[in-house]
C-alpha positions, 0 to 999 in steps of 0.5 A: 619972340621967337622966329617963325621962318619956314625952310622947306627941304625936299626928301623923299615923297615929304617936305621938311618943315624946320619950324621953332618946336623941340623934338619929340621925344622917343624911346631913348632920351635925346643925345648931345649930339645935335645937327638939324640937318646932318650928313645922312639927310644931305646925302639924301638930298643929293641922290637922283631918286630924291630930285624932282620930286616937286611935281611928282608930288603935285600929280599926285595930291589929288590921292592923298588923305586930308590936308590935316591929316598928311600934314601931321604924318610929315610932321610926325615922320619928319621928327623921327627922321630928324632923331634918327639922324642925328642919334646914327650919326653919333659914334657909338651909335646903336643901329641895332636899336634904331632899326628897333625903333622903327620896327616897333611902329612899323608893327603897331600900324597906326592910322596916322603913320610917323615914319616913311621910306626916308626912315628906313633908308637912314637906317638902310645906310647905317648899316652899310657903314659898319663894314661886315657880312652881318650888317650887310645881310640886316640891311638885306633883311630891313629892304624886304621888309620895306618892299612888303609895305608897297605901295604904301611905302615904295623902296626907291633907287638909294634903298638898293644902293645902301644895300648893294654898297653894304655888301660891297663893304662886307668883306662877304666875298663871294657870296655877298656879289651874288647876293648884290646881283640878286639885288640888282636883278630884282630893282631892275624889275620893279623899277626903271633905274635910272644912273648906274649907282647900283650896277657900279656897287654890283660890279664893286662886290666882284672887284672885292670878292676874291674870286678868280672869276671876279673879272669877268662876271663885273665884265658882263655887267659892264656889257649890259650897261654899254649894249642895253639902250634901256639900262643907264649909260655907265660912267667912268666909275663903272669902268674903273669898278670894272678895271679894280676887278679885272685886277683883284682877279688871277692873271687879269692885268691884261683884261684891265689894260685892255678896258683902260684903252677901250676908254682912250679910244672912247675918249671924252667923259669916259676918258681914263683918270688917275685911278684907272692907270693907277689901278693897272700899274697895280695890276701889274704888279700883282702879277705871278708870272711874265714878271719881266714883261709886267714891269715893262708895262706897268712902266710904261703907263706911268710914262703915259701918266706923266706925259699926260700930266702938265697939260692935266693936273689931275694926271699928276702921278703919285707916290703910290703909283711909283711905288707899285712900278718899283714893286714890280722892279723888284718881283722881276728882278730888273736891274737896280740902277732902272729902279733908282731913276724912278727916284729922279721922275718921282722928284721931277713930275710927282714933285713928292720924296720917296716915303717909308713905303717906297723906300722899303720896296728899294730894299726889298730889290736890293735883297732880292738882287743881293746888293745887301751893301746897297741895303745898308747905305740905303737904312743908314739914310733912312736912320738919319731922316727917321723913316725906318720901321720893322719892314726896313729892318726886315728887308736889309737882314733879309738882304744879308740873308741872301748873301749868307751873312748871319753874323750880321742878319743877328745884329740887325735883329737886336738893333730892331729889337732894341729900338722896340724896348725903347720906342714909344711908336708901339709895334712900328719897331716890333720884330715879326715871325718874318723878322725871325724867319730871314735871320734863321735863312741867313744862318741857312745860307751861312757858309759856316752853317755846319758848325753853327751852334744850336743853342744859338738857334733855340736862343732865337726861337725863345726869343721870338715866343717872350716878345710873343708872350709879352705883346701878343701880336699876331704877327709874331705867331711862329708858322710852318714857314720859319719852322721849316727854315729851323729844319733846314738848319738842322739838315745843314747842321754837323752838329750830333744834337741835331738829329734830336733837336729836329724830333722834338720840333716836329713833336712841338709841331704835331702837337700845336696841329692837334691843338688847331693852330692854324699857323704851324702844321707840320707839311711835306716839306717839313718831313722832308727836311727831317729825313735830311737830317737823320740822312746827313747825320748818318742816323742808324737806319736812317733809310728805313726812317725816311721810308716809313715817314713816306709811308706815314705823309702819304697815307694822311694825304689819302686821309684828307690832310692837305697840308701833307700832299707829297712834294719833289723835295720828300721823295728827292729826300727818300731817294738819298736817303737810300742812296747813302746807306751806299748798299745794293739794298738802298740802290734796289729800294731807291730804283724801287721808288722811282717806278713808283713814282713813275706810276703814280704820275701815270695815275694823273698824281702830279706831284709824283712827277720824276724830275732831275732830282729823283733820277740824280738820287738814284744814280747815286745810289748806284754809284755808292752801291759797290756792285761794281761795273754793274752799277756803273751801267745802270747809272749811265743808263739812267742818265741817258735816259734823261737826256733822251726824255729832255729832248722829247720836250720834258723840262723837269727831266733836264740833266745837271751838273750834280747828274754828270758827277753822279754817272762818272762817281759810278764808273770811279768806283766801278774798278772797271778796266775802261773806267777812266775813258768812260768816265772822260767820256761823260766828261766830254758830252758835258762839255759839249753840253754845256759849251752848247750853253746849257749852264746848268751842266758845267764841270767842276770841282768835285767832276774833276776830283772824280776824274782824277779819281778814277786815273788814281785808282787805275793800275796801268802805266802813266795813270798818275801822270794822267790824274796829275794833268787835270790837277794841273788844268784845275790849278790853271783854271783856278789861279791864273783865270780866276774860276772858283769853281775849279779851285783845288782842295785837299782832295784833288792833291791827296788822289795825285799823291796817293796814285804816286804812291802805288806807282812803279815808276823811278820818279814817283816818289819825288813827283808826289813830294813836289806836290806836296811841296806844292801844296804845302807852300799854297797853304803857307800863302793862305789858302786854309784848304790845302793844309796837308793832312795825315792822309797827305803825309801816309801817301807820300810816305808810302810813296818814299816806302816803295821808292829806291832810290838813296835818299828814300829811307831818309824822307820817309823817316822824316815823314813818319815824324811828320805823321807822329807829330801831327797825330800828337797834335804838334803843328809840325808840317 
C-alpha cells in the first residue's frame, strides 16, 4: 500500500504537495536525473521575499477562485516546477528549451494556469548561471516579460536578484552595470525591497566591469543605502562589494582602505573580515604608481590580519594574502631579505607552506633585483618538491636575462622544453611567447650581443612557431613585444645580415597587421629599432631611410592607426641617425627635427616633447659634423640650454653623463685653440654636478678618453704630458680604487701614444714606449682590452721615427717587424 503522507513546503504564493503520483509528463520525456526537492527550489525556500507567506496567503483567500479550481492550478504548477528543477539542474541542461516550455503555455493562456511566478524565477536563475552577456540580457528579457503578467503574476525580490546577479556574472562590463542600475531603480519603484541583495548584485556589476569609475559609481550606491532610512540597511557584503570595486578601479587602493576603516570604527556586524583586509592588500598590489608606499601599506594590514588573528579564527590570514604582499615586494622593488621573512609569518600564523603561486612571485623579485643566483637556488628547491611550472622556468631566465646571461636563459629554455615533451601535466610545462621573449631580452642584454649569431636567433623564432603549430596555444601567439626584442637584437647586432633580416621581419609583421592579427602590429617602437639598425650597421643613406620612415609612422598616425603614435625613442632614433652621417647636412637636418619636435609639443602633442635624449642627438650631430669650432659652440649652446630649462623645473630635459661627453667630443674635434681648457672646463661643471649628487652626470671612461683626446691633438708644448696625467688618474681610479667605470682601454693608451709621437720633446719617444711597455705587461696579466694593436705599433714607430736619439733607428726597425708581423698574422707583440 502506498503511503500518503503530505509534506507542505512554502514556495511562493503556492504550497507544494509532495503526494504518492508520477509526474507528468512534457514536452520532453523525463530525465535520469531525479531530485524531489533539488538546489534551486531550496534556494528559494531560503530567500526573504518566499518567507512569511503563511499569513499573506490567508488575507488574501477570501479572492481567490474555487477550492477545486486553485487547487488544481497548485498542482498543475507544482508539477511543472518540479520538472524544471530537476531538468535545469542537469549538466547539459538546455535552458533555452525550458524557457520555451513556458513561453508555450505563457502563450496559450488557459483558464486553468499550470505555471507561476516560481517557473519563471527557476528559469530566471539558470540563466544566471551560464556566466555570459547573452544570457544575462535573456534573463533581462524573460523579467519583462514577467512584469506584463501583474497582477496576475508579480515579479518578486528573487525575479530581480537573479537578473541583477546575471549581469553581475556576465562579463557585460560596463554596460551590463548600467543596465543593473536600471533594474534596480525600476524594482525600487514597484516594490518596497526589503534586504540589500539586489543593491549588493548592482554594486558587484561595477566592481567587475572594468571601468575606471567603478569605484565610485558602487560608492554612491552604498551611500544611499547608509543615508536612505527608507531603503535596506547594508551589510558587510555591501561594503566589501563596495571595497572589491574601489580596488578593481585606477589608483582606488586608497578609497578601499579608507571604506575598510569606516567599518573599524562601525564596528560590530559591520566590522571588516577576512575578505575586506584581503581585498585591500590586493588593491594595493595592483597599484601603478607610489609603489614603495603601497607595499608598506599592504604590509601593514596583513600585520592587523595577523594581530587580529588568535583572538578570531576567521582573521586567520592565508596563503593568498602573503602572496599579494609579496607581489607588492616585488613591483616595489624592496629588498629580498623583507620579502623572505614573509616565508617565517606564513609558516607561524597562516600555519601554510608557500605553494607554487607564492613561490613564482619569490622568483619574479629576485629577477627584478637581479639576484638570478638566488633564483636558481630557489628552482632547484622547488624541483626537488615538484612545484615548478612554466611560470618557475619563465621567472628564473628572465632573472638571467636581467643580468645578460643568455647562455643560460637558452638552456633553461630547453630544460622547459624538454619536460614538456615528456610531461603528462598538459600545458603546465608549456613554454610561453613570454618564455621566448625573456630569452631574446637575455640575448639583448648579453655583453657578447654584437657577435651573437643570427641563425641562433631565427633558430628560437621556429621554435616557438613548431610548438605553436603542434599545440595551438594562445599563449604561444608571437606579438609586438617579443617582436620588438628580435629588433633590439638585431639593432645591437655587428652581424652584415642584420640590416636584411630586420626588413623582412617588419614585412612579416605588416603582413600578419593586413591579415588582422591582433597580437603582432607593427608600433613606433618597432620602427624605431629598425632605423637603429640601418644606423649602427651604417646602412647607405641610412639618415635618409630614418627620415622617410618618420614620414610614413606619423602620417598613419594622422590616419587613425593607434598603434603607430610617434614615441621618444623614434624621434631619438631620427635624430642619431642624422648625427652619424657626421655631415653639416645631418647636423642641419637633425637641428631641424628638433624645432619641429618643438612645435609639435606647442600644439599640445605630447609625445613630441623634447627630452634629454632629443638634445643629447643633436649635440652629436654637431660634434660629428666637421664644422669645427662652430659646431663646438652650438653644442655647448645646447647643453646650456638644457641645464637652464632643468632648472626652470622640466624633469624630462635634465642633462646626463652621455650630454657632457657630447659637448666635450664637439670641442676635441673642434681644432680650436682653447679647446682643451673648454673641454676641461665642461669636465669641471660635471664634476661639480654630479658631486651635488646628481648620479645621472658622472664622468667616465669614454669622458676621460675624450679629454685626453683633445690635449693629444693639441700642438702646444707639454700637451702630452697633460693627456698622460688623466691616463694616469684613469689607472689610479681603476686599479687601486676599483672604479670600473674608469678602467682604461686601447683607446685611452693609444691617444697618449699617438700625442707622443707628434712631439718635439727629447723624451717623447722613450714615454711613449713606457706606456706601451705598460700596456703591453697590463694585457700579458689578463686584461683582453689592452692588446696593443697596429695602431698602437704605428704611433710609436713614428714616435722613434722623429726621435734622436741613438738607439731611435734600432727600435723603430724593430717596430716595423712588430707591425709586419702582426699585419701577417703572427702573434708577435
Amino acid at each position: 500500500m502506498q503511503h500518503r503522507c503530505v509534506v507542505l513546503i512554502l514556495l511562493g504564493s503556492a504550497f507544494v504537495c509532495l503526494l504518492p503520483f508520477q509526474v507528468a509528463s512534457f514536452s520532453r520525456p523525463q530525465h535520469k536525473a531525479s531530485r524531489l526537492i533539488t538546489s534551486s527550489i531550496t534556494l528559494l525556500q531560503q530567500h526573504p521575499e518566499h518567507q512569511n507567506r503563511r499569513s499573506q496567503t490567508a488575507n488574501t483567500a477570501r479572492s481567490r477562485p474555487s477550492r477545486s479550481s486553485k487547487a488544481r492550478h497548485n498542482f498543475e504548477a507544482i508539477q511543472f516546477n518540479r520538472w524544471l528543477s530537476q531538468f535545469l539542474n542537469e549538466e547539459q541542461a538546455d535552458v533555452e528549451e525550458a524557457e520555451q516550455l513556458l513561453l508555450q503555455r505563457v502563450e496559450e493562456k488557459e483558464a486553468i494556469a499550470d505555471y507561476d511566478t516560481l517557473s519563471f524565477n527557476l528559469i530566471l536563475s539558470a540563466w544566471g548561471r551560464r556566466r555570459s552577456v547573452k544570457a544575462a540580457r535573456r534573463a533581462d528579457k524573460l523579467l519583462q516579460i514577467l512584469l506584463l503578467h501583474a497582477p496576475t503574476l508579480k515579479a518578486d525580490s528573487y525575479s530581480y536578484s537573479a537578473v541583477l546577479n546575471a549581469y553581475a556574472k556576465s562579463g557585460g562590463r560596463r554596460r551590463a552595470a548600467l543596465r543593473a542600475e536600471e533594474l534596480l531603480s525600476q524594482m525600487e519603484n514597484t516594490m518596497k525591497v526589503e534586504n540589500d541583495i539586489c543593491h549588493n548584485a548592482v554594486i558587484d556589476c561595477w566592481s567587475v566591469s572594468g571601468d575606471p569609475d567603478a569605484g565610485r559609481r558602487a560608492q554612491n550606491w552604498l551611500t544611499r543605502l547608509e543615508e536612505n532610512s527608507q531603503k535596506p540597511r547594508p551589510t558587510r557584503i555591501s561594503y566589501n562589494a563596495c571595497i572589491k570595486a574601489w580596488a578593481r578601479s585606477e589608483n582606488g587602493a586608497s578609497k578601499a582602505h579608507k571604506l575598510l576603516e569606516r567599518m573599524q570604527s562601525i564596528g560590530g556586524t559591520l566590522s571588516p573580515d577576512k575578505i575586506s583586509y584581503s581585498t585591500c592588500i590586493d588593491a594595493y598590489c595592483k597599484c601603478k604608481t607610489g609603489l614603495a608606499e603601497a607595499a608598506i601599506k599592504a604590509e601593514a594590514l596583513l600585520t592587523q590580519m595577523e594581530q587580529a588573528y588568535p583572538e578570531n579564527e576567521k582573521m586567520r590570514p592565508d596563503v593568498v594574502a602573503y602572496t599579494s604582499v609579496l607581489l607588492a615586494y616585488a613591483k616595489a622593488g624592496i629588498a629580498t631579505s623583507k620579502a623572505l621573512m614573509l616565508v617565517e609569518r606564513m609558516q607561524k600564523y597562516a600555519n601554510e607552506q608557500p605553494n607554487t603561486r607564492f613561490l613564482n612571485t619569490l622568483l619574479h623579485l629576485f629577477a627584478k633585483g637581479k639576484k638570478a643566483d638566488h633564483a636558481e637556488t630557489l628552482l632547484n628547491s622547488m624541483k626537488m618538491s615538484n612545484m615548478t611550472d612554466k611560470i618557475s622556468y619563465t621567472a628564473v631566465i628572465s632573472a638571467n636575462a636581467n643580468v645578460g646571461n643568455s647562455t643560460r636563459a637558452r638552456e633553461l629554455l630547453n630544460e622547459l622544453q624538454s619536460l614538456h615533451n615528456s610531461s603528462e601535466h598538459g600545458d603546465k610545462f608549456l613554454p610561453t611567447t613570454k618564455t621566448f621573449a625573456s630569452v631574446f631580452h637575455a640575448i639583448a642584454k648579453d655583453k657578447n650581443c654584437k657577435r651573437i649569431d643570427l641563425d641562433e636567433v631565427d633558430s628560437l623564432l621556429n621554435q616557438m612557431s613548431m610548438l605553436y603549430n603542434e599545440t595551438k596555444s594562445p599563449e604561444l601567439h608571437p606579438n609586438t613585444v617579443l617582436y620588438g626584442l628580435v629588433f633590439l637584437i638585431f639593432s645591437n647586432s655587428q652581424d652584415p645580415r642584420a640590416p636584411a633580416k630586420a626588413e623582412t621581419l617588419m614585412s612579416r609583421m605588416n603582413e600578419e597587421k593586413l591579415k588582422g592579427n591582433p597580437h603582432v602590429r607593427p608600433d613606433a617602437t618597432t620602427y624605431a629599432y629598425l632605423i637603429n639598425t640601418f644606423t649602427k650597421s651604417k646602412v647607405h643613406n641610412s639618415a635618409e631611410m630614418a627620415r622617410k620612415i618618420l614620414q610614413e609612422v606619423e602620417e598613419g598616425y594622422r590616419r587613425g592607426d593607434n598603434d603607430l603614435k610617434p614615441t621618444k625613442l623614434l624621434y631619438s632614433a631620427v635624430l642619431q641617425a642624422h648625427a652619424k652621417s657626421a655631415s653639416p647636412e645631418g647636423a642641419d637636418l637633425a637641428e631641424e627635427l628638433l624645432l619641429r619636435t618643438k612645435d609639435l609639443y606647442k600644439q599640445g602633442k605630447v609625445y613630441a616633447k623634447p627630452t634629454t635624449l632629443y638634445y643629447n642627438a643633436v649635440m652629436d650631430a654637431h660634434a660629428r659634423s666637421g664644422r669645427g669650432i662652430v659646431g663646438a659652440l652650438r653644442a655647448e649652446a645646447l647643453l646650456n640650454e638644457m641645464e637652464q630649462r632643468h632648472r626652470a623645473g622640466d624633469m624630462e630635459l635634465a642633462p646626463t653623463t652621455r650630454s657632457y661627453n657630447a659637448a666635450i667630443l664637439a670641442w676635441k674635434n673642434s681644432s680650436a685653440e682653447d679647446a682643451p681648457e673648454r673641454a676641461e672646463a665642461l669636465l669641471k661643471r660635471m664634476n661639480e654636478r654630479y658631486g651635488s649628487g646628481d648620479q645621472h652626470c658622472r664622468p667616465d671612461r669614454v669622458t676621460i678618453n675624450s679629454i685626453i683626446g683633445v690635449w693629444a691633438r693639441c700642438r702646444r708644448e707639454g700637451a702630452p704630458e697633460r693627456a698622460e696625467t688623466f691616463l694616469r688618474f684613469m689607472e689610479h681610479l681603476y686599479y687601486d680604487a676599483g672604479d670600473v667605470n674608469f678602467k682604461p682601454d686601447n683607446i685611452s693608451f693609444n691617444t697618449v701614444i699617438d700625442a707622443y709621437s707628434s712631439s718635439s720633446s727629447q723624451d717623447a719617444a722613450h714615454r711613449a714606449h713606457a706606456l706601451y711597455n705598460r700596456m703591453k705587461k697590463l694585457h700579458e696579466s689578463g686584461d683582453q682590452e689592452l692588446r696593443p694593436d697596429i695602431s698602437t705599433l704605428t704611433s710609436l714607430r713614428n714616435a722613434w721615427d722623429r726621435s734622436q736619439c741613438s738607439e731611435a733607428q734600432e727600435n723603430a726597425r724593430h717596430i716595423r717587424q712588430l707591425i709586419f708581423n702582426k699585419r701577417k698574422g703572427l702573434r708577435q707583440v
